[in-house]
C-alpha positions as CSV (number, residue, x, y, z in Angstrom):
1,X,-2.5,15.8,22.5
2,X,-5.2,15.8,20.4
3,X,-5.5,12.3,17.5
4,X,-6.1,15.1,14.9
5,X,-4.9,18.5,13.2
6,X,-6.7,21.7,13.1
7,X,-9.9,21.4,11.3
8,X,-11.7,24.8,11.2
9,X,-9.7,26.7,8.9
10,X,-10.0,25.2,5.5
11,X,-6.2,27.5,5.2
12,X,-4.8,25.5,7.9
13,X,-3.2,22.4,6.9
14,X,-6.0,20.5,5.1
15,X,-9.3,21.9,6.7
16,X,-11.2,18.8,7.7
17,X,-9.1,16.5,5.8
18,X,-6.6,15.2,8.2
19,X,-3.1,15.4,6.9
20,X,0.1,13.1,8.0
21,X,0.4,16.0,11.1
22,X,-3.0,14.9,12.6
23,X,-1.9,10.8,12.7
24,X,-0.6,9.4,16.2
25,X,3.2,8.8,14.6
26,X,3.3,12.5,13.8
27,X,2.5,13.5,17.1
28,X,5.4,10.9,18.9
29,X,7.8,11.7,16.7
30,X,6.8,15.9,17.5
31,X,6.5,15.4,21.0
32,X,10.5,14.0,20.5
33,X,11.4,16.6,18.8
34,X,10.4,19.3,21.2
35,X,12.1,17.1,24.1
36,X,8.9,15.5,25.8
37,X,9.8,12.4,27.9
38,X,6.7,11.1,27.1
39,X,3.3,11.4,25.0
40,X,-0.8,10.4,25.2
41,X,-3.4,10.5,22.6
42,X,-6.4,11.4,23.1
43,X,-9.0,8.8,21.2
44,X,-12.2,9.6,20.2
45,X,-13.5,7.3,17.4
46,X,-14.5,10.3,15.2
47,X,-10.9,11.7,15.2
48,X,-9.3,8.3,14.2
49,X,-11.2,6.8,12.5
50,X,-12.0,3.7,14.2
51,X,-13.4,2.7,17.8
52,X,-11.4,1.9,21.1
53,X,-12.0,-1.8,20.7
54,X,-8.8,-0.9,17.5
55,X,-6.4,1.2,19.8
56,X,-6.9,-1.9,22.3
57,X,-6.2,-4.8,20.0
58,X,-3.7,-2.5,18.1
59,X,-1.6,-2.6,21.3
60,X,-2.0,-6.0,23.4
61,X,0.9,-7.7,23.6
62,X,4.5,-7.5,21.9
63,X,5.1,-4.6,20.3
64,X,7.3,-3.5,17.7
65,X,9.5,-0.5,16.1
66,X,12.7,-0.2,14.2
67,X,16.2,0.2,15.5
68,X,16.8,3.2,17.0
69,X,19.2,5.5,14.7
70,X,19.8,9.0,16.5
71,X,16.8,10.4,15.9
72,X,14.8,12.1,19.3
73,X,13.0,9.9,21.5
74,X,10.6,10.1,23.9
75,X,10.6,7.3,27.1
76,X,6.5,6.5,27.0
77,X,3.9,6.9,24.7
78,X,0.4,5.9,24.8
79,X,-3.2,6.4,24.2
80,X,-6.0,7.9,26.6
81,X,-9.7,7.2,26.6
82,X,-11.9,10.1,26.2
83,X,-12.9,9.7,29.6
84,X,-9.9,8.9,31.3
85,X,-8.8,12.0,29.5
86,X,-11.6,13.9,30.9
87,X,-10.9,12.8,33.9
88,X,-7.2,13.5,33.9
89,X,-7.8,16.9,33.5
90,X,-10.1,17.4,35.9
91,X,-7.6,16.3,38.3
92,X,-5.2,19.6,38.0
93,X,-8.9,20.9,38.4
94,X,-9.7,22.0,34.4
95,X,-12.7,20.8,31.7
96,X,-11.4,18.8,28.6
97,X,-13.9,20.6,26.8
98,X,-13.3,23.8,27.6
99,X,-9.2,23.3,27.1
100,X,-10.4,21.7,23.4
101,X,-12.3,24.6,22.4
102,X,-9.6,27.4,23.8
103,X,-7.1,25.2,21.5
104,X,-9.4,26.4,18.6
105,X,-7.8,29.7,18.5
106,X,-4.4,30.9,17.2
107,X,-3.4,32.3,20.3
108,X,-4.0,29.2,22.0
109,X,-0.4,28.0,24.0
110,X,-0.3,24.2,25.4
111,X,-1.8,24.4,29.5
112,X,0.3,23.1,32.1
113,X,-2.1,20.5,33.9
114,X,-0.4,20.6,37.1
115,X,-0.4,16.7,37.2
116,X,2.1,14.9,38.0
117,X,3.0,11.2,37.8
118,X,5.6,8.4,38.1
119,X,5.8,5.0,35.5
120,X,7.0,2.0,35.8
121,X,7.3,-0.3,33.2
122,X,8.1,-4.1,34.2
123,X,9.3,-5.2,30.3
124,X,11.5,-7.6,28.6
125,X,13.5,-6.2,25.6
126,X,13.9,-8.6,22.6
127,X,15.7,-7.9,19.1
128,X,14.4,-10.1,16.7
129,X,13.9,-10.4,12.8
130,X,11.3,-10.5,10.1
131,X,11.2,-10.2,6.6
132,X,9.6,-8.4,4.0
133,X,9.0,-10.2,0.8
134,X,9.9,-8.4,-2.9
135,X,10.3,-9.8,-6.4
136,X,11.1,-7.5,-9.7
137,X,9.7,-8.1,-12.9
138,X,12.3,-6.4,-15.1
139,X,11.1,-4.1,-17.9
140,X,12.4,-4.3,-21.6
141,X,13.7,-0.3,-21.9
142,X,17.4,-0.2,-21.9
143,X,16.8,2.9,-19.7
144,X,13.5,3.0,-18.0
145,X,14.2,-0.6,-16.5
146,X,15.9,0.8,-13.9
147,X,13.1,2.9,-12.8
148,X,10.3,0.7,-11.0
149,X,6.5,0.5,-10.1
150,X,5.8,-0.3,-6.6
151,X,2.7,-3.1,-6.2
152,X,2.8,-3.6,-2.0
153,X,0.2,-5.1,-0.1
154,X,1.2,-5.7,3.7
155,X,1.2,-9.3,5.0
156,X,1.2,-8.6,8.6
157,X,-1.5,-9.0,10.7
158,X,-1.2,-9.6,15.0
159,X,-1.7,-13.5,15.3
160,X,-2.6,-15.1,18.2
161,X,-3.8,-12.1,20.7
162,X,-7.0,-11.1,23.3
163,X,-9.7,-13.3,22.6
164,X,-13.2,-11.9,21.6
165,X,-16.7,-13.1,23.0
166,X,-16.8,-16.2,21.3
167,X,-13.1,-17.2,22.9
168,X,-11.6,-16.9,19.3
169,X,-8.4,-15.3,19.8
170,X,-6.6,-15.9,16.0
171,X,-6.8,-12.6,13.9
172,X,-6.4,-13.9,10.7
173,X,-6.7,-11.0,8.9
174,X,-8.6,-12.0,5.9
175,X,-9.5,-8.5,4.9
176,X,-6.9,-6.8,6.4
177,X,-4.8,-7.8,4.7
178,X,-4.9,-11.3,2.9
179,X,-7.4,-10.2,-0.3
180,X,-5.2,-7.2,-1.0
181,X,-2.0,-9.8,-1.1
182,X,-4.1,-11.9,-3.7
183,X,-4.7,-8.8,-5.7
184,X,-1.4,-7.5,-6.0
185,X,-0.4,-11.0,-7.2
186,X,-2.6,-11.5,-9.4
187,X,-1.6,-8.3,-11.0
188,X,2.1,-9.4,-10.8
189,X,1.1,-12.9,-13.2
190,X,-1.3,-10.6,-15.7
191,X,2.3,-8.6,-16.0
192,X,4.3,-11.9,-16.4
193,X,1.5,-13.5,-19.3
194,X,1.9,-10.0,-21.6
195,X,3.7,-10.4,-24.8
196,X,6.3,-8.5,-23.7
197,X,7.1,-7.0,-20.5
198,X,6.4,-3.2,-19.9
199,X,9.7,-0.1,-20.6
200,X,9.6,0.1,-16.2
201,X,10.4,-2.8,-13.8
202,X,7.9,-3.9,-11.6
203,X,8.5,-4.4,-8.2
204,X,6.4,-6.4,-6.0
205,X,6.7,-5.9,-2.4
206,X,4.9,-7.4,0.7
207,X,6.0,-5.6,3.8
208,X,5.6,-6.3,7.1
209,X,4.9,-5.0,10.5
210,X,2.3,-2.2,8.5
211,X,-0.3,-3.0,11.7
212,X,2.3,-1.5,14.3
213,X,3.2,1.8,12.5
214,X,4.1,0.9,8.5
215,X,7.5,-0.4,9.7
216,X,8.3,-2.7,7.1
217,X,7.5,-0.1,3.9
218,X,9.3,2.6,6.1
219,X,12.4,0.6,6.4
220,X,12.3,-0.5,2.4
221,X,12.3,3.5,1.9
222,X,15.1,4.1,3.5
223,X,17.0,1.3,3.1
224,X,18.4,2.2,-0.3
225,X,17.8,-1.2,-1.8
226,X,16.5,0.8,-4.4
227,X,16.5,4.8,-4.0
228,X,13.2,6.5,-3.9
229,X,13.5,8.5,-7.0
230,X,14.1,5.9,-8.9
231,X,10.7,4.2,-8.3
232,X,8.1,5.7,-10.5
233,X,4.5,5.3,-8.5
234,X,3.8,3.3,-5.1
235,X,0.4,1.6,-5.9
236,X,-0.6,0.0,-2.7
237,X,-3.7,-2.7,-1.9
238,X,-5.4,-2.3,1.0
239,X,-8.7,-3.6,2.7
240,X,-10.4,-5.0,-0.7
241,X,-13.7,-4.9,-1.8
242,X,-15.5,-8.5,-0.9
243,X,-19.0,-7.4,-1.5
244,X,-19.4,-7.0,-5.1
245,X,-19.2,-4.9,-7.6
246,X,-19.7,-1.1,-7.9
247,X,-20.0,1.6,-10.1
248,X,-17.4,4.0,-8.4
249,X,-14.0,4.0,-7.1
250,X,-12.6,5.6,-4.1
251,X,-9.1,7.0,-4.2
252,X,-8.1,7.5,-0.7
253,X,-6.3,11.3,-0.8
254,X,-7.5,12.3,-4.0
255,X,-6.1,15.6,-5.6
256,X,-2.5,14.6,-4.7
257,X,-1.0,13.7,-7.4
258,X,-1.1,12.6,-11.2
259,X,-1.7,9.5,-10.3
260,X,-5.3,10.1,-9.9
261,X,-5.9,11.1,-13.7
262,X,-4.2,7.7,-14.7
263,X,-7.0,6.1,-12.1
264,X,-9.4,7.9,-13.8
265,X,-8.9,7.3,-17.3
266,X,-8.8,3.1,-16.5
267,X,-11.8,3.3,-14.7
268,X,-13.9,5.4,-17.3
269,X,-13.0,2.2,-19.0
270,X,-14.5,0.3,-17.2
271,X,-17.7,2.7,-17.1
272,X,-17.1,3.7,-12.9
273,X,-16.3,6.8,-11.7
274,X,-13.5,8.0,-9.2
275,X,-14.4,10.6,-6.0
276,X,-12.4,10.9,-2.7
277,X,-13.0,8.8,0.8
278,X,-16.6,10.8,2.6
279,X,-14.7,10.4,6.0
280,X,-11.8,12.3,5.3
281,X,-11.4,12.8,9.1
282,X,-10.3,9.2,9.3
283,X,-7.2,10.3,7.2
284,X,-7.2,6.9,5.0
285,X,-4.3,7.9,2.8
286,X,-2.0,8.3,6.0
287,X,-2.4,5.0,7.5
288,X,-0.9,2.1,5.0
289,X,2.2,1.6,3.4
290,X,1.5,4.2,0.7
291,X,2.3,7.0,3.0
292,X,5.9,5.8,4.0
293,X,6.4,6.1,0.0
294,X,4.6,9.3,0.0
295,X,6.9,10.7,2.7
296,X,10.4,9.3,0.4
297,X,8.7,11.6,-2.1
298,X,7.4,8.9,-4.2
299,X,4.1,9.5,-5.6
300,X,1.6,7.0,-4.0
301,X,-1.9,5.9,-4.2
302,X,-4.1,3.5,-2.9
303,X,-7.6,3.2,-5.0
304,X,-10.5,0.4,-4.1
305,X,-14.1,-0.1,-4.8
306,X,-16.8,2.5,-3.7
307,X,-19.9,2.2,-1.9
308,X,-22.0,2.3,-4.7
309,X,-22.5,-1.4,-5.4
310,X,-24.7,-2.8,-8.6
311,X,-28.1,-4.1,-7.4
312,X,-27.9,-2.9,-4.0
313,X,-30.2,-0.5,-2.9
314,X,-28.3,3.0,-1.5
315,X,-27.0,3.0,1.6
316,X,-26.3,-0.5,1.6
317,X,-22.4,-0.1,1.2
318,X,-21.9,2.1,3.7
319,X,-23.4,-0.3,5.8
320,X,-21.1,-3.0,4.7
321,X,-18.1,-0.9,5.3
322,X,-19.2,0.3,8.7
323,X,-20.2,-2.3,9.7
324,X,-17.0,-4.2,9.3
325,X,-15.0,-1.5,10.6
326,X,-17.0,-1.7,13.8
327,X,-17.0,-5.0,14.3
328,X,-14.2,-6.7,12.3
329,X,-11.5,-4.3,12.3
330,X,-8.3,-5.7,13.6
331,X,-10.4,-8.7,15.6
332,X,-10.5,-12.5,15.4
333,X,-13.8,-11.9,13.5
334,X,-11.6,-11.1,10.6
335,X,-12.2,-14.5,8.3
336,X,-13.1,-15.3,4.9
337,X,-16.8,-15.4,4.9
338,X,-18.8,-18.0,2.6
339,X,-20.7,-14.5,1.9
340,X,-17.8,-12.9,0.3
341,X,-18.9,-11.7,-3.6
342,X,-14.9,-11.3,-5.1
343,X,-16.5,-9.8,-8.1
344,X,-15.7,-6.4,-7.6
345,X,-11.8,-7.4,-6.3
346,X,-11.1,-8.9,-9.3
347,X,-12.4,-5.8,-11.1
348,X,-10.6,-3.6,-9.1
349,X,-7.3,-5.4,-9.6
350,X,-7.8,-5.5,-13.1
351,X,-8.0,-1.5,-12.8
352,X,-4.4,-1.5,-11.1
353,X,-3.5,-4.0,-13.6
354,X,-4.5,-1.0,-16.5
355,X,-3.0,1.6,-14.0
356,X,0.6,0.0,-13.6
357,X,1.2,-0.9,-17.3
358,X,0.3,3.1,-18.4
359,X,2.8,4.2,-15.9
360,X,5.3,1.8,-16.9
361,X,5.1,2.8,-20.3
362,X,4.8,6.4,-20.1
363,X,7.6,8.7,-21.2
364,X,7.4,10.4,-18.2
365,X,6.6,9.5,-14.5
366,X,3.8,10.8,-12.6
367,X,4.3,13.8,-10.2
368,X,2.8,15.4,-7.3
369,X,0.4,18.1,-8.0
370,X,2.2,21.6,-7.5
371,X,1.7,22.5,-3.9
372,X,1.5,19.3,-2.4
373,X,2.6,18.5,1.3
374,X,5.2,15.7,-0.6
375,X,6.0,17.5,-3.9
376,X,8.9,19.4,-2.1
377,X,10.6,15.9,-1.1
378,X,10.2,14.3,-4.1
379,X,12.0,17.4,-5.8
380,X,15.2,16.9,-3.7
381,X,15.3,13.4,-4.2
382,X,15.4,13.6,-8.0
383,X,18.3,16.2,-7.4
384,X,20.3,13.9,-5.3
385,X,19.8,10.9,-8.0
386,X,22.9,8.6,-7.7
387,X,23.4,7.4,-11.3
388,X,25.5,4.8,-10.5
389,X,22.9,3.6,-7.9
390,X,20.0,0.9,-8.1
């Protein structure tokens, strides 16, 4: 299968956006559904996002997933090359590229390759435990308190793995994820040195296991610790800025929900705009811990510093961005640099600082926008609202 969803229509699905149905843990859990045995993603790096160098390091060594409940299953999955992909069509004698472009039509139906192969697996099977981390922050309103505002920053990363060049072979994750825990805790103590807390709790949650398919935030969701409609907003930190400031702020799936004018009221304050990711192919919003709220229902966002950045000529943060994503992106060569300008971090945390407090205090909690892909789940799950629950 394809590592996307259809993207020449702007009717279907989301146009060139890519929606939760384009992302690799859509396609498993649909190839499960419709009884496959097993299922391969096609990689290019323009439909994910990110290079082959990230599907590699993503998947060396032990991997990880949830218990099994009774949902479908398939027996493999796994990711393909583009040109081992190529290549494994042209062995039932048919073009990759032709197949792709024939899949642009509605009447397209799935080809039988007419290859056939056996796997075996040599693999040792271990149950083990980790933890996420969560503290509350109760809020003053006799009522409200019992709703809360999500502040998660993942503090996963993949340890010891395949050394790069150098022989390094510690990922330490210093951008993905370590600033964006810092962040959210320094948000947590502005919270804790107000005069009073806010009318919503705040919880403050560090999940783990994001980096091999958002499995802590997935199981917190449906845990039932706390039932998803009775948190207010998910505001997740993800990949922070470390270059300085800017004059803009991305919010990654912008036009979902009401969150977005909350984001741009407290950055007008701060005298930066707000505009969507440029690479919406990558489908940003669908691949952190926002999106297992987002899926509960609960309206999610995750906002960071643009590309913009004061005193740098255009271009330049782009560069910065790409450049990191190419060659720092879930590597060893993910450190704290003596480099790093933590201006614009602390400026952006100060904006989820503002964010978090207005939706604390609000009468009402923010909602999808009508329409949206989650504003139907969020619906039901206000309906089914145990009173009696956390």
């Amino acid at each position: 299968m394809l590592n996307d969803d259809p993207d020449w229509d702007p009717a279907l699905f989301g146009g060139e956006r890519k929606l939760s149905y384009g992302r690799w843990d859509y396609k498993y859990a649909s190839a499960a559904r419709q009884g496959a045995a097993g299922a391969l993603i096609i990689h290019t790096s323009e439909s994910a996002g990110y290079p082959w160098q990230v599907v590699r390091a993503s998947n060396i060594g032990e991997q990880f997933e949830l218990l099994a409940g009774d949902e479908p299953r398939t027996r493999f999955n796994g990711w393909l090359s583009w040109d081992s992909s190529k290549a494994l069509a042209a062995l039932g004698g048919h073009d990759l590229d032709t197949l792709i472009e024939a899949a642009r039509s509605p009447d397209f139906q799935p080809v039988a390759l007419g290859v056939t192969t056996s796997i075996d697996l040599t693999v040792e099977v271990n149950r083990t435990e980790t933890a996420n981390v969560a503290g509350v922050l109760e809020g003053r309103d006799t009522e409200l308190k019992k709703e809360f505002i999500v502040l998660s920053a993942h503090h996963d990363h993949f340890g010891v793995g395949e050394p790069d060049e150098s022989g390094d072979s510690i990922y330490n994750g210093a951008l993905d994820n370590g600033v964006a825990i810092a962040q959210t805790l320094a948000v947590a103590n502005a919270i804790t040195a107000l005069p009073k807390r806010p009318r919503r709790s705040i919880l403050v949650l560090y999940p783990a296991v994001e980096e091999q398919g958002i499995l802590g935030s997935s199981y917190f969701v449906r845990s039932g610790v706390v039932q998803p409609a009775r948190i207010a907003a998910n505001i997740n930190f993800e990949l922070g800025n470390v270059w300085g400031r800017t004059r803009d702020i991305i919010v990654y799936g912008l036009g979902k929900s009401e969150l977005d004018d909350r984001i741009a009221e407290a950055a007008a304050k701060q005298g930066r705009s707000v505009r969507g990711e440029q690479d919406v192919k990558a489908g940003w919003f669908y691949r952190s811990d926002q999106i297992a709220f987002a899926r509960a229902g609960v309206p999610a966002t995750w906002f960071k510093s643009g590309i913009d950045f004061i005193g740098r000529e255009p271009g330049w943060g782009e560069k910065q961005y790409a450049d990191w994503i190419r060659f720092k992106y879930h590597t060893p060569g993910d450190e704290v640099e003596e480099s790093w300008n933590l201006e614009g971090l602390a400026e952006d945390a100060r904006l989820a600082f503002r964010v978090a407090l207005d939706v604390a205090n609000a009468d009402q909690a923010p909602a999808w926008y009508p329409g949206d892909e989650f504003e139907a789940v969020r619906k039901a799950s206000l309906l089914s609202l145990d009173a009696d629950r956390p």
